[in-house]
N, C-alpha and C positions, 0 to 999 in steps of 0.2 A: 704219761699221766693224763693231758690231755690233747685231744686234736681234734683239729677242727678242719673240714676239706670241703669247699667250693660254696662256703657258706653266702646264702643270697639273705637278703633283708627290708622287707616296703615297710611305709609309712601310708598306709593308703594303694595309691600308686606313686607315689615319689621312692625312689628303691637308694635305700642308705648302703646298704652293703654290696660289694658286686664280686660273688667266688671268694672269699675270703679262704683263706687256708690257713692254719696257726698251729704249732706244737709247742708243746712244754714239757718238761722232765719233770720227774721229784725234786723237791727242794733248790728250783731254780726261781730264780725273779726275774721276771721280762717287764719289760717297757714298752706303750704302741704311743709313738710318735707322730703328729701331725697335726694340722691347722684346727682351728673351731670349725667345728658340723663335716668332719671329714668322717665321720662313724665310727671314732675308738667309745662313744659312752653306749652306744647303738651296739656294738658289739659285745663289752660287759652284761647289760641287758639283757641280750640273746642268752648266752651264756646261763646266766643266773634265772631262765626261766622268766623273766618277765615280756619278752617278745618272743615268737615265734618266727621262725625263718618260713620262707615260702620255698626254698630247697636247699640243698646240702645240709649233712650229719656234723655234729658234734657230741666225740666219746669222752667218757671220762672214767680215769680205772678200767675203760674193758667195758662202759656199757655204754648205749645210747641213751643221752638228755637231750635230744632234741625237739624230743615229743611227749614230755612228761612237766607235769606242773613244778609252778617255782620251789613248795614244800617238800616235796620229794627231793629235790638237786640238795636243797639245804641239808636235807637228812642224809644223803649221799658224801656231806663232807665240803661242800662250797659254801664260802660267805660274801657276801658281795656289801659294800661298805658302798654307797650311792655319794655323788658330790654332795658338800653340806653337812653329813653324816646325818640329817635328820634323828636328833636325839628328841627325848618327853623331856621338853627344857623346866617343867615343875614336877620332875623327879628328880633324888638326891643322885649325884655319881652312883653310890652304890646301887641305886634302884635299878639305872639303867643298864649297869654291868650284868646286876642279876636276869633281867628284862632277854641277855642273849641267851641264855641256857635256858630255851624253853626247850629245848627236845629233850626224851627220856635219857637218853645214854647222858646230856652234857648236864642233864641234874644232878643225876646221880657223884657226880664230881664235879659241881659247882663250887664247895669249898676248896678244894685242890686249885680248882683253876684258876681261883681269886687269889689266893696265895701266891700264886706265883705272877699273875697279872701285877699285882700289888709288889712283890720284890721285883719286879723287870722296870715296873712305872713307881717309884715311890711319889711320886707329885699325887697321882689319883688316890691314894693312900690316904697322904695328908688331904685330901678335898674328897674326902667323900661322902662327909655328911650333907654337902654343899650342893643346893641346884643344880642341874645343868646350867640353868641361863645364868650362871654367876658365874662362869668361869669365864677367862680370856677362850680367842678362839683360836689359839694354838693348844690350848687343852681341851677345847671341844672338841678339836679334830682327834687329837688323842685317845680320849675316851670313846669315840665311834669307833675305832679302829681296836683298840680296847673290847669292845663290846663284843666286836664278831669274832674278837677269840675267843669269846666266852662258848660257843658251839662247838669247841674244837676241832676248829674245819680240816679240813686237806690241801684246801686248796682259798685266798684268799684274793679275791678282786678288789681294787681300787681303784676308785674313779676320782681322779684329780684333788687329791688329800690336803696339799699347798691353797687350794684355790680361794684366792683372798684375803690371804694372809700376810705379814708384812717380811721385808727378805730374812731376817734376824730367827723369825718364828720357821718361817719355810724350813731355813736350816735343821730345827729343834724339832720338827714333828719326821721329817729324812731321815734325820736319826733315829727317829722314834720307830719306825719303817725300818731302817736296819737292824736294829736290836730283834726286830719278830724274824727277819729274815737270817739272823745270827741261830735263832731257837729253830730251825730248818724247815720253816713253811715255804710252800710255795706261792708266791706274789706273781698274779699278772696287774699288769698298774697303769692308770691314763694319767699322764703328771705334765704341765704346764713349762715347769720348771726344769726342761731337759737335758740341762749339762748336769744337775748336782742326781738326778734322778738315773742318769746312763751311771755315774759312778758306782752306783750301789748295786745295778741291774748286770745279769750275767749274757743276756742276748735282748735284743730289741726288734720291732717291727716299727715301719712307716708307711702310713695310713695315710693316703690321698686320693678327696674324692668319691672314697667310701671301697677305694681298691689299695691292695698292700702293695707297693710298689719299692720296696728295699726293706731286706731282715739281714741277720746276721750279732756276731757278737757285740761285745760292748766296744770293743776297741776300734773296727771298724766303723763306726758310727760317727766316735770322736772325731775318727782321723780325715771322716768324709767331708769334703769342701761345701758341697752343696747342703746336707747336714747342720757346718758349724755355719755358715751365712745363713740362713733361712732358720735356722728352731735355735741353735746357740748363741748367737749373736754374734760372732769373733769375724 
């Protein structure tokens, strides 16, 4: 579904990324593991068309996005849900659910998809008359994540969904992340939170440095020492 091979990435001349290489399947959930400013939100970014690489390709389905604007990837089927979720915090819930189906295809079955957004999340249900900024922020996270299904993507980025949230919530929006990943999308995910996050995740990458330096399943990751002392804590 997707790959990614020898992906380079600047800021300037400061260079986040160095040869990155990534694959994903259909309907898998991966994980990239590693320290702050090691370049897993730098990589999303790429990805989703908001940076540009200065070398190496990234396909998706069979074609090249490496060199095509952010609107086109989104019409192609990607959603990319940014930390924060930057929601319109004076629109109701419902406004900003509607706010993701702006492409032709996800209008046209905008009803369909609320329906079922709404049987998956019954809380945004009950809260959707209600502001964004009125919610707690483990339903704002929600509802961002909420949102970018609304486009009926293919393929769904997330970039550190937990971030800020208290452990109790972390748990509740994880979950919330497995239920989409129950309905067979495919998740790549930046998460803070890396033991309850490797749980839900079917293979993972570790990003040090701005270079992948260990991938593999979910088990191996657990089971790695260096792994569970440095990002697990154990």
């Amino acid at each position: 579904m997707l790959e990614i091979h020898n992906l380079s990435v600047f800021y300037g001349e400061f260079q986040a990324l160095f040869e990155v290489s990534l694959r994903m399947a259909e309907g898998e959930t991966v994980i990239t593991v590693g320290p702050n400013g090691a370049g897993k939100s730098t990589l999303l970014k790429t990805i989703s068309g908001l940076l540009q690489p200065r070398s190496g390709t990234i396909t998706f389905l069979g074609k090249r996005i490496d060199r095509i604007p952010a609107h086109e990837i989104v019409e192609l089927g990607i959603s990319h849900v940014p930390e924060g979720g930057r929601l319109f915090p004076q629109l109701s819930v419902y406004e900003n659910l509607k706010v993701g189906s702006f492409l032709p295809k996800a209008r046209g079955e905008a009803a369909a998809t609320l329906k079922d957004i709404y049987t998956l999340f019954p809380i945004l249900d009950e809260r959707k008359k209600q502001y964004a900024d009125t919610l707690s922020g483990g339903e704002r996270q929600m509802l961002a994540i909420a949102r970018s299904l609304m486009s009926r993507p293919k393929l769904i980025l997330l970039d550190e969904p937990s971030s800020g949230l208290a452990p109790r919530v972390v748990t509740r929006v994880l979950e919330f992340v497995h239920r989409i990943k129950s309905q067979g999308y495919s998740i790549l995910m930046v998460e803070q939170n890396v033991r309850k996050a490797l749980r839900l995740s079917d293979r993972a990458y570790l990003i040090e440095s701005g270079r992948i330096v260990k991938e593999g399943p979910r088990k191996n990751f657990l089971e790695d020492d260096y792994i569970r002392k440095a990002y697990i804590g154990l």
